[in-house]
KOLDOPA-251680 format. One record per residue (C-alpha): residue in one letter; x, y, z. Coordinates in steps of 0.05 Angstrom, whole numbers, plus 32768, in hexadecimal, padded with zeros to 4 digits. Layout:
BEGIN
AXYZ;...
//
This chain:
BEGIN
X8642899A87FC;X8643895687EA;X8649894D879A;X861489288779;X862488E58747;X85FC88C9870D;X861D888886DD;X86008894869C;X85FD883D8688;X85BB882F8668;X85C787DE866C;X85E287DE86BE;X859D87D586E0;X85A6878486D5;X85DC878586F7;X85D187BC8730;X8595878A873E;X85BB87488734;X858587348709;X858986EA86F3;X855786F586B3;X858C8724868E;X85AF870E864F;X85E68740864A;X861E87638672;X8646879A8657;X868A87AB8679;X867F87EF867A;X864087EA86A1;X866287B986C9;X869987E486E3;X865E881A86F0;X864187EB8715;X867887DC874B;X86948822874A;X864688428753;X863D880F878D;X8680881C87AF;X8676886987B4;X8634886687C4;X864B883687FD;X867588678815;X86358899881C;X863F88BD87D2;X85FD88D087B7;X85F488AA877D;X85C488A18739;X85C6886D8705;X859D887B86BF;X858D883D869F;X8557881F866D;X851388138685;X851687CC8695;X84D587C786C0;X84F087B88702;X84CA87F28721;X850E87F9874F;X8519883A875C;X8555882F8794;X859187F8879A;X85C487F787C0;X85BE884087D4;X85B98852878C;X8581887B876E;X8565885E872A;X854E888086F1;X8531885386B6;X852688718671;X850B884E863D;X85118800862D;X854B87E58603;X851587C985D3;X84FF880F85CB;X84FB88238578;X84F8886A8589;X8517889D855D;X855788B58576;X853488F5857F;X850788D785B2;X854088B685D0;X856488F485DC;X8523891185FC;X852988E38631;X856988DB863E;X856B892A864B;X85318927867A;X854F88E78696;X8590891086A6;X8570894C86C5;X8548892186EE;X85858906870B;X859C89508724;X85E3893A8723;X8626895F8727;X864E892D8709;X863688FE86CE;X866988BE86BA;X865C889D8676;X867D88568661;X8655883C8636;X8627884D85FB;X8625889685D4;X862988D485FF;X85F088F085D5;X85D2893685F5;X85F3892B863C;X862F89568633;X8604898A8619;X85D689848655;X861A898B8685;X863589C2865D;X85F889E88659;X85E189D786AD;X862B89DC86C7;X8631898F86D3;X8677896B86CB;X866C89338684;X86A388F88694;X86B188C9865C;X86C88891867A;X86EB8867863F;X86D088178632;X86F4880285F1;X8736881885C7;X87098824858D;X86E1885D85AD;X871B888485A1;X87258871855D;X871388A58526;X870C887F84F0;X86EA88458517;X86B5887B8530;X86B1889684EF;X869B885184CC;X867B88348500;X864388688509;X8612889984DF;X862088DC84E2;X85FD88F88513;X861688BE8546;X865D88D5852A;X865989128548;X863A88F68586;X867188C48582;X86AE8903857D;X8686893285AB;X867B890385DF;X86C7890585F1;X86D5894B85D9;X86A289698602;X86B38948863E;X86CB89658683;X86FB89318685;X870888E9866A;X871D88AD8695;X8744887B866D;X875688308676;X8798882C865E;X87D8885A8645;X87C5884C85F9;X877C88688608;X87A488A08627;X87CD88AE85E8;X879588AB85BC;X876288E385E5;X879B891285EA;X87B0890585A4;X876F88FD857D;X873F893085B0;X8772895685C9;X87518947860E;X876F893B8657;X876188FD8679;X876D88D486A9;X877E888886AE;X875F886486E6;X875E881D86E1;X872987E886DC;X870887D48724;X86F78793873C;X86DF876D877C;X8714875287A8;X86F7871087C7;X870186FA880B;X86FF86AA87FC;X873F867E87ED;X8751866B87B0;X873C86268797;X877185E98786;X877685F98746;X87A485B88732;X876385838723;X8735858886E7;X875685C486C2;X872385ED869F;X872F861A8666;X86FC86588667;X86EA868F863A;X86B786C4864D;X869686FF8629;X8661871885FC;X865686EA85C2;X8661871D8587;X869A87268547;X86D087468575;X86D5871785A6;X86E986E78575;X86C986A98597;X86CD86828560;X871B867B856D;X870D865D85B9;X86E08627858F;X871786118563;X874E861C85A3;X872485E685C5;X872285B2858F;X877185AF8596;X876C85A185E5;X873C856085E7;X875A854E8626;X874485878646;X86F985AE8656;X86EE85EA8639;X86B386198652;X869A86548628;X866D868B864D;X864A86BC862A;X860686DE860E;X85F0870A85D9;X8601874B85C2;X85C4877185CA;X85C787B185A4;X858D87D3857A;X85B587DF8538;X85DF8799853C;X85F8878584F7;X85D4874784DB;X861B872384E3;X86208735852A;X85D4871E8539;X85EB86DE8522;X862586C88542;X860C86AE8581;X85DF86838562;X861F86638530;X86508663856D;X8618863F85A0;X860E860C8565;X865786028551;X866585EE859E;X863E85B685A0;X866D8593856A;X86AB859D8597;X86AB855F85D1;X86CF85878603;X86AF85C58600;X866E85DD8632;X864A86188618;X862B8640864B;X8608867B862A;X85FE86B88657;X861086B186A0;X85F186EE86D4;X8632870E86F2;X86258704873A;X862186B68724;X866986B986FD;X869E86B9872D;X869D8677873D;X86B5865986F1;X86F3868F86F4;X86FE86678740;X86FD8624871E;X8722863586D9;X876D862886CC;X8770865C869F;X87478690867B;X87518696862E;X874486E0860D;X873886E685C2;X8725872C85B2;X873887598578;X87338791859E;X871E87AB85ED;X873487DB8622;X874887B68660;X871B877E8663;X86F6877286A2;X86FC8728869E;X8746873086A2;X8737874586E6;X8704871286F8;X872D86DF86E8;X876E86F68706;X874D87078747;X873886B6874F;X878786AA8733;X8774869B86F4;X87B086AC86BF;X879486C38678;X87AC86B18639;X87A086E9860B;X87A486E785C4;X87A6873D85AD;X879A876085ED;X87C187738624;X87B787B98643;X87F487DF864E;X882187918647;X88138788868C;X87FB87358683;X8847873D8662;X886F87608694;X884C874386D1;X8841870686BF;X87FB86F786C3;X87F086CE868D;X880786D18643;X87FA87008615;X880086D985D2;X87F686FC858D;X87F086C3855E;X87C2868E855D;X87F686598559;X881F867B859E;X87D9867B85C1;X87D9862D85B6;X8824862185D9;X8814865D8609;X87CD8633861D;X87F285EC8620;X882886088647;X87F8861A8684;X87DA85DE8681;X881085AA8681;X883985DE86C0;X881985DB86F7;X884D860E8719;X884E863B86E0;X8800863E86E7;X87FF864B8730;X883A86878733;X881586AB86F9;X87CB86A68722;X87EE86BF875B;X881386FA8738;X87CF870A871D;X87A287108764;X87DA873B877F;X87D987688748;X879787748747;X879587748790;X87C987AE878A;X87AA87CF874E;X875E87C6873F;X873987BD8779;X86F787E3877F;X870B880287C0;X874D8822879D;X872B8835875F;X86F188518785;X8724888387AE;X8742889B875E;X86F488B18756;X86E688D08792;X872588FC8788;X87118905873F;X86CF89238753;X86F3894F8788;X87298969875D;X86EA89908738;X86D489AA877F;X86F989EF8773;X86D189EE8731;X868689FE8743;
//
C-alpha cells in the first residue's frame, strides 16, 4: 500500500504556485517545495499544509493543498493549534515532515494516530538549548524541545547538526543533504562585467549590513543585493526595521543595486550572471543559495559559514572568517580570472554529484520505506 506524504511548511504555497506577488521565501519551505514536487512526480501521494493565502488552489503539481489560517491571523495560539490539528487530520497522512516553524500539537497528533513526526532540521540554532530557551516563552520552549524529542526521526543538514541531536535530544537522525535543481543550459561567459551578489532575507543574522560596507571598498565593480522582509508575527522592533535602514543605506553606495525581494522562479538568472556570491550570516544550516549559486558556477565567499568545510576542502569558494580575509578572499576572485573559473566548476560538479533533487529525492523515498516494517 502506497504510503501517504504531508510537508508541514505554512509559508510554501508562494512558491508551490510561483506566485510573483509574494514578499518572502524561507529555505525551509523551499527545500519542501522541490523535494514535495519531485516525489509527487514520481506518483507519491502528496499534501502540503500551508497558511490560507486565498488562492482557492486546492491542487499543484500533483500536490493536494490544505490552507489554514492567514499569516496575518492574531489568533490565540490556542486557536492556532485548533487548526493546525484539524488541518493535519484532514491531510490523512502516514508520514508528516516539518522544516520550518514550531512543531506545536503535530507530534502529538502522530503519536496519538500512529503517524511517523519528521523534523527535518533548517538552522544550527534549532538545536541550541540555550538559544531555544531565550529565544521563546515557555510554552513555545517546550514546543521548541518536544518538537525534536518527540520525533520519529530527525533529518539533519550537516555532521555538527548531527552531533548536537544525538548529544542534546539523545535522538537518531539522519543527514541528507540540501537538494537543488540541476539545469540543463550552459553556463554563461562569466569573464565581462563581474558582478558581486548577495542574496537572502533582509533581517539581523544575515548581517547585510557588512555586504554594504564590502561594496564601498570595490567601486570598480557592481554589486547587487537581493532580498525582502522577514515576515514573522512576533518580529522584534529591531528586526522590523532593518529592511527599511539597509534599503536606505544602499542608495548612498554608487556601485551598489538594491533589488528587494525577487520571486524564486525569477532568481536564477542573477546567480548565471554573478562572478561570485558573497555570504554574511552569523549563523545557518546549509544555505540554499550556496547551492543556487554553485549550480550556475558561481564560487561563494563566505564570511562564518561553511557546512561540514566543504567550500574549504573542495574548493568552491572561500570560506573567510574575518572581515579583513573576506576583502583579499573577494579581490582575489575578481582580479583571477582562472582561479574564478576552476572554483565555479568544482562547485557544479559537486552539487551535480551531491545535491541534486533527483538524489536527495531517492534518500526520502528510502527513508519512508525503512518505516514500512513499522505499521
Amino acid at each position: 500500500m502506497q504510503r501517504k506524504i504531508c510537508f508541514v511548511a505554512l509559508a510554501s504555497l508562494p512558491i508551490l504556485s510561483s506566485d510573483d506577488n509574494s514578499k518572502y521565501i524561507g529555505g525551509s519551505e523551499l527545500k519542501s517545495v522541490l523535494i514535495g514536487k519531485e516525489l509527487a512526480r514520481r506518483g507519491l501521494n502528496t499534501s502540503f499544509i500551508t497558511y490560507h493565502e486565498g488562492t482557492g488552489k486546492k491542487m499543484i503539481s500533483g500536490i493536494s493543498i490544505i490552507e489554514t489560517f492567514s499569516p496575518h491571523a492574531n489568533f490565540s495560539m490556542f486557536k492556532r493549534e485548533l487548526i493546525m490539528w484539524k488541518s493535519v487530520k484532514n491531510a490523512k497522512a502516514d508520514f508528516y515532515f516539518q522544516a520550518s516553524g514550531l512543531s506545536g500539537s503535530i507530534p502529538f497528533f502522530c503519536i496519538l494516530h500512529r503517524k511517523k513526526y519528521i523534523k527535518w532540521i533548517a538552522s544550527n540554532s534549532d538545536l541550541m538549548l540555550n538559544r531555544i530557551y531565550d529565544k521563546y516563552s515557555v510554552i513555545k520552549k517546550i514546543t521548541a524541545y518536544f518538537g525534536i524529542k518527540l520525533a520519529s526521526i530527525v533529518i539533519v543538514q550537516n555532521k555538527l547538526q548531527k552531533e548536537m541531536v544525538e548529544k542534546n535530544f539523545n535522538k537518531k537522525c539522519v543527514l541528507i543533504k540540501n537538494p537543488t535543481i540541476i539545469p540543463n543550459s550552459t553556463v554563461k561567459n562569466k569573464k565581462l562585467n563581474k558582478t558581486v551578489l548577495w542574496v537572502g532575507t533582509i533581517r539581523n543574522v544575515k548581517q547585510p549590513e557588512i555586504f554594504l560596507k564590502i561594496a564601498k571598498e570595490f567601486p570598480e565593480y557592481k554589486f547587487i543585493m537581493i532580498g525582502g522582509e522577514y515576515i514573522h508575527k512576533n518580529l522584534k522592533e529591531q528586526e522590523k526595521e532593518i529592511f527599511e535602514k539597509i534599503k536606505k543605506e544602499s542608495t548612498t553606495v554608487s556601485n551598489l543595486e538594491f533589488l528587494g525581494f525577487i520571486p524564486h522562479h525569477n532568481i536564477r538568472k542573477y546567480y548565471e550572471e554573478a562572478s561570485i556570491l558573497v555570504n554574511t550570516s552569523r549563523m545557518e544550516g546549509f544555505p540554499n543559495t550556496f547551492l543556487e549559486a554553485w549550480v550556475n558556477c558561481t564560487p561563494v565567499v563566505s564570511l562564518n559559514i561553511d557546512p561540514d568545510d566543504v567550500i574549504s576542502n573542495e574548493k568552491l569558494g572561500f570560506h573567510s572568517k574575518t572581515y579583513e580575509q573576506m576583502i583579499i578572499d573577494i579581490r582575489s576572485l575578481l582580479l583571477n580570472d582562472n582561479l574564478r573559473t576552476e572554483m565555479g566548476l568544482n562547485a557544479k560538479k559537486y552539487v551535480e554529484q551531491n545535491h541534486d533533487v533527483k538524489k536527495i529525492a531517492d534518500r526520502f523515498e528510502e527513508l519512508i520505506e525503512s518505516f514500512g516494517k513499522k505499521f
